[in-house]
C-alpha atoms as a printed R data frame, in Angstrom:
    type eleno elety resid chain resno       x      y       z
1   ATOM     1    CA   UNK     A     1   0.000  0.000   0.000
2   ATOM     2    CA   UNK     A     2   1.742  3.393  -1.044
3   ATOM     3    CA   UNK     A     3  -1.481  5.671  -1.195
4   ATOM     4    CA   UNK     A     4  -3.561  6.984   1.632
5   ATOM     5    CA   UNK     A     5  -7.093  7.875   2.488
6   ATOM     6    CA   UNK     A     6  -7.450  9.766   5.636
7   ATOM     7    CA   UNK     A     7 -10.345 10.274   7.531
8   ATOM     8    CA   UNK     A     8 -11.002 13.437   9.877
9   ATOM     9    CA   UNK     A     9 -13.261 12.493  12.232
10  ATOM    10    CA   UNK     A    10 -13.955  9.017  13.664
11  ATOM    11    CA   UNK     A    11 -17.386  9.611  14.641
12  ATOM    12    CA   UNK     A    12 -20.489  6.886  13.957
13  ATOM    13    CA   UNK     A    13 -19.871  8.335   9.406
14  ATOM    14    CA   UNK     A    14 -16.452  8.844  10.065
15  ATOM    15    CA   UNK     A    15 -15.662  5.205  11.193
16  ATOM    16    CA   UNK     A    16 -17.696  3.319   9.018
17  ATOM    17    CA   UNK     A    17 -16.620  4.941   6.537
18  ATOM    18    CA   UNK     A    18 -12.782  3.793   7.650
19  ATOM    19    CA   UNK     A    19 -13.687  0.478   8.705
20  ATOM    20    CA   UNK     A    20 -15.571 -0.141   4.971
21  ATOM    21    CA   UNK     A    21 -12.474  1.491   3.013
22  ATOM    22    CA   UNK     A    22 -10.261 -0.919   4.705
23  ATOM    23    CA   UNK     A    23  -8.562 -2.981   1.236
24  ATOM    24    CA   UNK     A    24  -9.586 -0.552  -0.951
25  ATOM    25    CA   UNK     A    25  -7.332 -0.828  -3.832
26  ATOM    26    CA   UNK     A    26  -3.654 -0.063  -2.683
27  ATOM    27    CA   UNK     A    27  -4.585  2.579  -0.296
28  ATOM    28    CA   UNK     A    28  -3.618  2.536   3.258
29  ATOM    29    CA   UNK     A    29  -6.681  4.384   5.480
30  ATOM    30    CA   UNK     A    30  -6.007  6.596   8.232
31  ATOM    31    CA   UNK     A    31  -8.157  7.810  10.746
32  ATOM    32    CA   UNK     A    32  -7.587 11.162  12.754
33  ATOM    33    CA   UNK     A    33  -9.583 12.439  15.923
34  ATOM    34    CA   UNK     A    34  -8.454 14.703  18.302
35  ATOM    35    CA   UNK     A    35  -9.959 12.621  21.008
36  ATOM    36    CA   UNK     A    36  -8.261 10.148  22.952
37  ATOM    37    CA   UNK     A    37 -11.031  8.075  23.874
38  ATOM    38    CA   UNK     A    38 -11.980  7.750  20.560
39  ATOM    39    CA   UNK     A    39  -8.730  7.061  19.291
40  ATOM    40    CA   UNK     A    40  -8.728  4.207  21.683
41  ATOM    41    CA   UNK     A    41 -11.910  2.439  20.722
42  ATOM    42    CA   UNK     A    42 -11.070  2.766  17.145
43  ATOM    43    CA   UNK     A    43  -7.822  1.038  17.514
44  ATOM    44    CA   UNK     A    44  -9.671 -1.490  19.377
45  ATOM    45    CA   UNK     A    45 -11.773 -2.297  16.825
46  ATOM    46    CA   UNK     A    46  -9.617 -2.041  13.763
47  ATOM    47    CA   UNK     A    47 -11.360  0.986  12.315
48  ATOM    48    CA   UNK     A    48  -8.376  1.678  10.225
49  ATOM    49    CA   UNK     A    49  -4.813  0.409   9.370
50  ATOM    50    CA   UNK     A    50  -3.521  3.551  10.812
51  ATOM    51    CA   UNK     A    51  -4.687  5.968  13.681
52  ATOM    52    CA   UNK     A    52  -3.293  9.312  14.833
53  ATOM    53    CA   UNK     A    53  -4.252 12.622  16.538
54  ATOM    54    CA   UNK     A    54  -1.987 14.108  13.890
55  ATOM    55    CA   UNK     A    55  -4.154 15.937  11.344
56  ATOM    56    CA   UNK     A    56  -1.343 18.368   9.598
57  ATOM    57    CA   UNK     A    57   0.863 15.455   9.188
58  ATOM    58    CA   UNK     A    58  -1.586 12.965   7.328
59  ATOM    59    CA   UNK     A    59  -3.046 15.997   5.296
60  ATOM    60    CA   UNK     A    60   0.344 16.256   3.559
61  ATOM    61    CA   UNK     A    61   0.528 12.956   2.571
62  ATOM    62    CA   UNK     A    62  -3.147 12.049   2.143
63  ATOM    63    CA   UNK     A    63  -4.382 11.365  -1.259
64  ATOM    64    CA   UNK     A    64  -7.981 11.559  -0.462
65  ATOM    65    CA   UNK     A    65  -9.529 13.538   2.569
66  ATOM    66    CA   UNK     A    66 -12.829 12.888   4.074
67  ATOM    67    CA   UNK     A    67 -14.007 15.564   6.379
68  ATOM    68    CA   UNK     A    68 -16.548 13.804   8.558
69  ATOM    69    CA   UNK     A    69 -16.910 17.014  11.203
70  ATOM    70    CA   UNK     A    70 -20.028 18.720  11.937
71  ATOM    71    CA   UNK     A    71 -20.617 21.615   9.369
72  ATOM    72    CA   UNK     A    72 -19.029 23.885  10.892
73  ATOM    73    CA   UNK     A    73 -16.117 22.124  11.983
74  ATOM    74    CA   UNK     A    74 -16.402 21.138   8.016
75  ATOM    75    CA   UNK     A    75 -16.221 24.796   7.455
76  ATOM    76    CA   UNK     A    76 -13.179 25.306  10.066
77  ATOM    77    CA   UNK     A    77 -10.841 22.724   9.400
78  ATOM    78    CA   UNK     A    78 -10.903 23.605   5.679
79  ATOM    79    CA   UNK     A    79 -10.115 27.656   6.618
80  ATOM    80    CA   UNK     A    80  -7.382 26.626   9.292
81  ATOM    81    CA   UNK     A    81  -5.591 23.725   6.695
82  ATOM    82    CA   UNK     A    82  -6.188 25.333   3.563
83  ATOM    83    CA   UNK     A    83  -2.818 25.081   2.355
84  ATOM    84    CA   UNK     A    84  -1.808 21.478   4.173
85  ATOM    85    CA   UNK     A    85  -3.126 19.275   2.059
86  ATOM    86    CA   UNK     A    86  -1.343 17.492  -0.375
87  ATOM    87    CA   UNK     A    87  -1.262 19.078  -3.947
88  ATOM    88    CA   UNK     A    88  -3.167 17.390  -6.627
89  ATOM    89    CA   UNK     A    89  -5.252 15.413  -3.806
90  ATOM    90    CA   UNK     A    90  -8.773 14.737  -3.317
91  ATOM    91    CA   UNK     A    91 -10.655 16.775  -0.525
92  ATOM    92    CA   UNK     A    92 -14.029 15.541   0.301
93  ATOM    93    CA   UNK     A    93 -16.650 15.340   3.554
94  ATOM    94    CA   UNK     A    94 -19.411 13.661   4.529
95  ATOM    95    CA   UNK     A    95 -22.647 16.683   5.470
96  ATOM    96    CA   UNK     A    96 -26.024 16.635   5.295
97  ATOM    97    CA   UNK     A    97 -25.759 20.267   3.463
98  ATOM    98    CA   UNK     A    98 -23.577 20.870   0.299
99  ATOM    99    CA   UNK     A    99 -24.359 24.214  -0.394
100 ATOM   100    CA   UNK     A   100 -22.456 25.729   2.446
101 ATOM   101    CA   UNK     A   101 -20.217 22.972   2.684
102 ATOM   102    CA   UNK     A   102 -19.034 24.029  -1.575
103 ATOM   103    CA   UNK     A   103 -19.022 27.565  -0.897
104 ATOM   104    CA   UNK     A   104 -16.463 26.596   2.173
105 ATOM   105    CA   UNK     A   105 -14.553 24.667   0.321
106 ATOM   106    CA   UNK     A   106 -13.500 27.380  -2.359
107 ATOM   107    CA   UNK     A   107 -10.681 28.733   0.559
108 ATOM   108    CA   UNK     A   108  -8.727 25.394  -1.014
109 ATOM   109    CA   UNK     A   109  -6.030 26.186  -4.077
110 ATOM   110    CA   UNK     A   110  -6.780 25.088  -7.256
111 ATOM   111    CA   UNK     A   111  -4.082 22.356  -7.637
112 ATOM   112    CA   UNK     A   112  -6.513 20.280  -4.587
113 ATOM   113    CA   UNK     A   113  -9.909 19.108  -5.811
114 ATOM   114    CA   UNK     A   114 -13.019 19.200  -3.698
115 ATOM   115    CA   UNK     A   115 -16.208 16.996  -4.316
116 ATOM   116    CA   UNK     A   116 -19.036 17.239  -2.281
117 ATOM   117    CA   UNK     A   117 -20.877 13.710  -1.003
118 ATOM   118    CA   UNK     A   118 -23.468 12.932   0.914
119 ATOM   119    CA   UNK     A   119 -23.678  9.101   2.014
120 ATOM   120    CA   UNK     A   120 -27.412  8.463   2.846
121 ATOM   121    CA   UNK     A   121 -27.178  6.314   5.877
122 ATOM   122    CA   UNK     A   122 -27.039  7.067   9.392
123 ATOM   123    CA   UNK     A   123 -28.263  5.498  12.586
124 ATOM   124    CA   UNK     A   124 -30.271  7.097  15.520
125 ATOM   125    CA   UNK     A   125 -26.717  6.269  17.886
126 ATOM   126    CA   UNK     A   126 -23.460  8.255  17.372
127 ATOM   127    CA   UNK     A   127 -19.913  7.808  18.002
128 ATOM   128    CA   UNK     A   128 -17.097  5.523  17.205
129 ATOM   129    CA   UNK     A   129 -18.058  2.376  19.556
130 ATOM   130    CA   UNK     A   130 -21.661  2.675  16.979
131 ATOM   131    CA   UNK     A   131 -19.592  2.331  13.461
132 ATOM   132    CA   UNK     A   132 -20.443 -0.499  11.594
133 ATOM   133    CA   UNK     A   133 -18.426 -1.093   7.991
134 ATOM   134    CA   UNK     A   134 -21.687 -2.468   6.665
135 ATOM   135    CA   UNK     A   135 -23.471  1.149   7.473
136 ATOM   136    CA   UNK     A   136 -23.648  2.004   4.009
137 ATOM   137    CA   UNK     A   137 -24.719 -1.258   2.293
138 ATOM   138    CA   UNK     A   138 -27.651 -0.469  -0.310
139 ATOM   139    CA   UNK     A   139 -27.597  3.204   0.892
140 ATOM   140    CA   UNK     A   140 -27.431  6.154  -1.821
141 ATOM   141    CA   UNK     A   141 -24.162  8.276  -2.385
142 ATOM   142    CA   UNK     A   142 -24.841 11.297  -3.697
143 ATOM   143    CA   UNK     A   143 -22.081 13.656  -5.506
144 ATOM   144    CA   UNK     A   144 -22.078 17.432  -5.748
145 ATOM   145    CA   UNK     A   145 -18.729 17.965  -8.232
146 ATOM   146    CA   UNK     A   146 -17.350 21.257  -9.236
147 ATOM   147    CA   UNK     A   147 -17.624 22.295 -12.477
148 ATOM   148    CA   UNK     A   148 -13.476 21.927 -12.547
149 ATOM   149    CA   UNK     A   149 -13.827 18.554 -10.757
150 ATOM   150    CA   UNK     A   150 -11.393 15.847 -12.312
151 ATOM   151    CA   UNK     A   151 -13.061 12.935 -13.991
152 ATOM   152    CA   UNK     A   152 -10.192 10.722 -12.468
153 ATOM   153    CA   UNK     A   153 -11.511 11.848  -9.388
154 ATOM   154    CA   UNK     A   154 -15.061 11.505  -9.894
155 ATOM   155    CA   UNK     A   155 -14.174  8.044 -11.300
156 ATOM   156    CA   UNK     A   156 -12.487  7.337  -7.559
157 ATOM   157    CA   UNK     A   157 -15.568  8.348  -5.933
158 ATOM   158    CA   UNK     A   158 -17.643  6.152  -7.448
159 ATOM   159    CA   UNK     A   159 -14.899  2.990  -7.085
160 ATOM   160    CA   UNK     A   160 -14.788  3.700  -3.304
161 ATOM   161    CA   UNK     A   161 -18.814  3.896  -3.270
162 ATOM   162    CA   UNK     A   162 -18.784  0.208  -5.143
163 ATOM   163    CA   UNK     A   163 -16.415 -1.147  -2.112
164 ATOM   164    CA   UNK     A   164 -18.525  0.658   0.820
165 ATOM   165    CA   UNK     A   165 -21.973 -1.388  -0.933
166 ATOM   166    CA   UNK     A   166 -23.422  1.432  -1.507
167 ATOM   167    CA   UNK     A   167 -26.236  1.044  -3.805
168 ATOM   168    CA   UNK     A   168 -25.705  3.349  -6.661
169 ATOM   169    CA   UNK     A   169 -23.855  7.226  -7.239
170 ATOM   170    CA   UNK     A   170 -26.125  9.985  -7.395
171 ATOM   171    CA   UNK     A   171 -24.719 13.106  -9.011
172 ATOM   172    CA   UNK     A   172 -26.442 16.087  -8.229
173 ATOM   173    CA   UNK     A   173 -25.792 19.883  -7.653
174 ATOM   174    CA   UNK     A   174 -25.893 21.470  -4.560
175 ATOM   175    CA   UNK     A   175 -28.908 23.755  -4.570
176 ATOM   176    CA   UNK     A   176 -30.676 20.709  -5.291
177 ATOM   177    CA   UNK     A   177 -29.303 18.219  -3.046
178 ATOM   178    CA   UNK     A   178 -30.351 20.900   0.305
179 ATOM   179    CA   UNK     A   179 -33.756 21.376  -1.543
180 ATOM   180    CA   UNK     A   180 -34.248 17.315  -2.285
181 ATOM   181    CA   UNK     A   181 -32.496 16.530   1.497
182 ATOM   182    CA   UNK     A   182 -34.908 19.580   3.212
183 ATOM   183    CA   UNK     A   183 -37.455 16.966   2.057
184 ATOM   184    CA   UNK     A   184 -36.689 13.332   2.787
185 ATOM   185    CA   UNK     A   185 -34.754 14.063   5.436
186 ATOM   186    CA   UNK     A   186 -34.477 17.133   7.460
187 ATOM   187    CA   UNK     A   187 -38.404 17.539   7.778
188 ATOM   188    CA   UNK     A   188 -38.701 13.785   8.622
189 ATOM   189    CA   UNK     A   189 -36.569 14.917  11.737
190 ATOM   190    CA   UNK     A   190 -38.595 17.747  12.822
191 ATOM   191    CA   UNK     A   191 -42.065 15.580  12.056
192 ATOM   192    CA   UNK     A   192 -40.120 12.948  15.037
193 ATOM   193    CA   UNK     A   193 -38.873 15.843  17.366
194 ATOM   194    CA   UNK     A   194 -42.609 17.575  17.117
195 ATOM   195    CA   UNK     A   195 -44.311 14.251  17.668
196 ATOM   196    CA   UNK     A   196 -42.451 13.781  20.869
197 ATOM   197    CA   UNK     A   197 -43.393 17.384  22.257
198 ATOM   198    CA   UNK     A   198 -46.934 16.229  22.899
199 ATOM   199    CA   UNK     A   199 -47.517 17.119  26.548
200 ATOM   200    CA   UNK     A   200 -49.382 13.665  26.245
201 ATOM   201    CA   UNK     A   201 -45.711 11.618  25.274
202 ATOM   202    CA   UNK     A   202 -44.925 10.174  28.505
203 ATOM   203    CA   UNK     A   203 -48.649  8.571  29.466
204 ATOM   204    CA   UNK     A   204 -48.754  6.498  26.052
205 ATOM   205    CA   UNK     A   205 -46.394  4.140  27.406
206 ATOM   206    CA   UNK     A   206 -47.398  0.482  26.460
207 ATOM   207    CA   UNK     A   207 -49.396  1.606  23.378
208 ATOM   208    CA   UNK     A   208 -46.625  2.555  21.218
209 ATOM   209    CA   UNK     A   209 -47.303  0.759  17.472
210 ATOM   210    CA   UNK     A   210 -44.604 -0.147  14.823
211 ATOM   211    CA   UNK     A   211 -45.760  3.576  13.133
212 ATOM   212    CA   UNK     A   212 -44.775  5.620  16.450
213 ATOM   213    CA   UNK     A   213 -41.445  4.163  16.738
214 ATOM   214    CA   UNK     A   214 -40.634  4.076  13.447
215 ATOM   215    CA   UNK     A   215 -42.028  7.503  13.061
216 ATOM   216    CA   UNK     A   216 -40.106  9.214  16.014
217 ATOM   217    CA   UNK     A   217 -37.355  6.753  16.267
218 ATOM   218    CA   UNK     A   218 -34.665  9.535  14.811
219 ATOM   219    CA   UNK     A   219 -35.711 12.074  17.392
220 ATOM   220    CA   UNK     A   220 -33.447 11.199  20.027
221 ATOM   221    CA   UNK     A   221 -30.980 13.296  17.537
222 ATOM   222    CA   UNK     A   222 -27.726 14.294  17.875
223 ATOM   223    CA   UNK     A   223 -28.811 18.189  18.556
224 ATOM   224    CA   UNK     A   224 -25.549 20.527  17.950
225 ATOM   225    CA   UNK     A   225 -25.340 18.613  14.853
226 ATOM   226    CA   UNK     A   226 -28.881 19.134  13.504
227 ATOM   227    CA   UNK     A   227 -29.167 22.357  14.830
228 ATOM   228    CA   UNK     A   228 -25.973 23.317  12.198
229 ATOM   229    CA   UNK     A   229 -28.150 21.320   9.848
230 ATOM   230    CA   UNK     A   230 -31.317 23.265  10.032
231 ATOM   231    CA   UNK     A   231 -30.141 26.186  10.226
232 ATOM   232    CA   UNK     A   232 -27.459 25.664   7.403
233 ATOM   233    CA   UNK     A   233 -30.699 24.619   4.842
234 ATOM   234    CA   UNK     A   234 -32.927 27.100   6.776
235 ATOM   235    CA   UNK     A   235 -34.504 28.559   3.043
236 ATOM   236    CA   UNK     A   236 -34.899 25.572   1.652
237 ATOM   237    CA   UNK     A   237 -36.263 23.716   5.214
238 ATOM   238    CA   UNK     A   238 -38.984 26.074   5.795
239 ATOM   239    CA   UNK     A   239 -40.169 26.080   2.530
240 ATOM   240    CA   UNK     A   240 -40.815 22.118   3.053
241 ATOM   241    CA   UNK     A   241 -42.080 22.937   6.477
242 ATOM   242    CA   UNK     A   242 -44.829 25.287   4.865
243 ATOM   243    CA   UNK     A   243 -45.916 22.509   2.407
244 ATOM   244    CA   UNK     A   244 -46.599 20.118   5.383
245 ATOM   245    CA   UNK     A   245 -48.267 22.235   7.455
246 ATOM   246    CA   UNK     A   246 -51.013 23.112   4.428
247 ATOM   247    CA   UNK     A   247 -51.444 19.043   3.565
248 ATOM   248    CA   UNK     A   248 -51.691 18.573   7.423
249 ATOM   249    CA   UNK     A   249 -54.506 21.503   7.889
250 ATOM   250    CA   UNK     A   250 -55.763 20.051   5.107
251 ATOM   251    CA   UNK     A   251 -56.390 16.705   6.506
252 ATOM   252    CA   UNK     A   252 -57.318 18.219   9.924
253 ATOM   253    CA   UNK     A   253 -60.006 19.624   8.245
254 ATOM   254    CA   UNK     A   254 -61.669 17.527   6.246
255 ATOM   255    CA   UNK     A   255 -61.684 15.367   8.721
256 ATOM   256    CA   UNK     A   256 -63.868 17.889  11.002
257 ATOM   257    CA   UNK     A   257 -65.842 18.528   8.486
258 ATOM   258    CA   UNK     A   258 -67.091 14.587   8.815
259 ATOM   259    CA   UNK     A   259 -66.850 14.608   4.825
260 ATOM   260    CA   UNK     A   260 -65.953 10.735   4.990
261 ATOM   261    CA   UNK     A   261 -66.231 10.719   0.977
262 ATOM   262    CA   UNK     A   262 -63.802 13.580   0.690
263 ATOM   263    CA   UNK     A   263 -61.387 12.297   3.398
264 ATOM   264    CA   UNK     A   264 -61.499  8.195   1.560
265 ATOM   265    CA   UNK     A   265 -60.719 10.547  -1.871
266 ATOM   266    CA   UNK     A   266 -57.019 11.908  -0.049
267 ATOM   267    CA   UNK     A   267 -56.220  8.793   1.513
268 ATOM   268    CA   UNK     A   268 -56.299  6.977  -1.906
269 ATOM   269    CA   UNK     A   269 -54.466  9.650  -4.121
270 ATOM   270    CA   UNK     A   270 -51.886  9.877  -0.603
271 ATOM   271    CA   UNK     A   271 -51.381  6.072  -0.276
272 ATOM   272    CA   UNK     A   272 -51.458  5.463  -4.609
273 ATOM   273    CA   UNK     A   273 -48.650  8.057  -4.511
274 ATOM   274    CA   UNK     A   274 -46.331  6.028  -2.461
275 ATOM   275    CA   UNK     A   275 -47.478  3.170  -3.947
276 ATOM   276    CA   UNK     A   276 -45.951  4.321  -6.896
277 ATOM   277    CA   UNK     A   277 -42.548  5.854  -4.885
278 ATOM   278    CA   UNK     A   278 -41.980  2.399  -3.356
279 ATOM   279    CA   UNK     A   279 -42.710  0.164  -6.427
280 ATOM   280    CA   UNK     A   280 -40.149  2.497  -7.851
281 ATOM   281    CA   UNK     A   281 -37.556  2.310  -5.286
């Protein structure tokens, strides 16, 4: 092995990611943290080949970079390394948001490419002791590339995907990717956190169905990182927000209204739509 892949951040993306990169190709994967703890467990479990608190020193020899920090820290560590990382390497990360993540990333010279990605998987635990190599399997990876991207690059990104078992590459831009994730995503996260703010939570112990858990089971959220999220895709969140609000007032009241006719007529065009969405999936 003569190339490396380092990853910046051994978090629950941050070490699946290393542990399914491991014997990828000739590269040699290194994992950085700043924490000790989590350096620890990650040796333990043989998240990568290599693991150090070092971040300068494996940026200059890195090859590929994935930044799996919160946003911000996304936003930081690209301002405070800008001109560490090797030249004519691949600089990536791992955030729900690409818009603000791209704009961040133009602080980088030219001679070091930057791709945006978004691996759709996740898990409602965090940290390194929660990584799991087989995180990704049949998940989508999506791709926001610069305009100057390099196709050899683009091409690695998808060969790394194929080893992780992801499902398929989905190239996209960014503008799109924050409206599209605003959607299936981010609002699915406020529909679980506003569900569990009912003052009448706590007394519906023993009647919880499959739907409740699977319908709040992602609000027990990791909340300084989905707080950077929201507010990162505020525009695009809201705007998704609205939309749900009107179908839901819309559904409260034909339902008052006792209109049984009216209320069978949405159920049938709701459930024939994702119908349609899962016999396309």
């Amino acid at each position: 092995m003569d190339k490396k892949i380092a990853i910046i951040g051994l978090g629950l993306i941050g070490g699946s990611l290393a542990m399914a990169l491991r014997g990828f190709e000739d590269y040699t994967v290194v994992g950085v943290d700043r924490d000790e703890s989590t350096l620890a467990c990650a040796r333990a479990r043989g998240a990568a080949d290599v693991v150090t608190k070092d971040a300068a020193a494996v940026l200059a020899e890195a090859d590929v970079t994935f930044l799996c920090l919160h946003p911000q820290g996304i936003v930081d560590f690209l301002s405070e390394h800008r001109d560490g990382f090797k030249s004519g390497s691949l600089v990536t990360d791992v955030c729900g948001v690409k818009t603000a993540i791209m704009a961040a990333s133009h602080v980088l010279p030219p001679e070091v490419d930057f791709i945006g990605c978004h691996p759709m998987a996740g898990k409602e635990t965090s940290g390194i002791a929660n990584a799991d190599k087989a995180l990704f399997t049949r998940a989508h990876f999506i791709l926001t590339p610069r305009t100057s991207s390099r196709a050899e690059h683009v091409a690695l990104m998808e060969r790394m995907a194929a080893h992780m078992g992801f499902r398929d590459v989905v190239k996209t831009t960014p503008e799109q990717h924050d409206a599209i994730i605003a959607y299936t995503s981010q609002v699915m996260h406020i529909m679980a956190v506003a569900v569990c703010d009912n003052p009448d939570l706590f007394s519906c112990r023993g009647f919880e169905g499959g739907s409740f858990r699977d319908c709040t089971r992602v609000a027990a959220l990791d909340v300084p990182l989905w707080t950077e999220l929201f507010s990162l895709n505020a525009p695009a969140l809201t705007a998704v927000i609205r939309r749900l609000e009107d179908n839901l007032r819309s559904y409260r009241e034909t339902i008052e209204r006792g209109d049984r006719r009216a209320l069978a007529d949405k159920l049938e065009f709701s459930a024939a739509r994702k119908r349609r969405m899962t016999f396309e999936e």
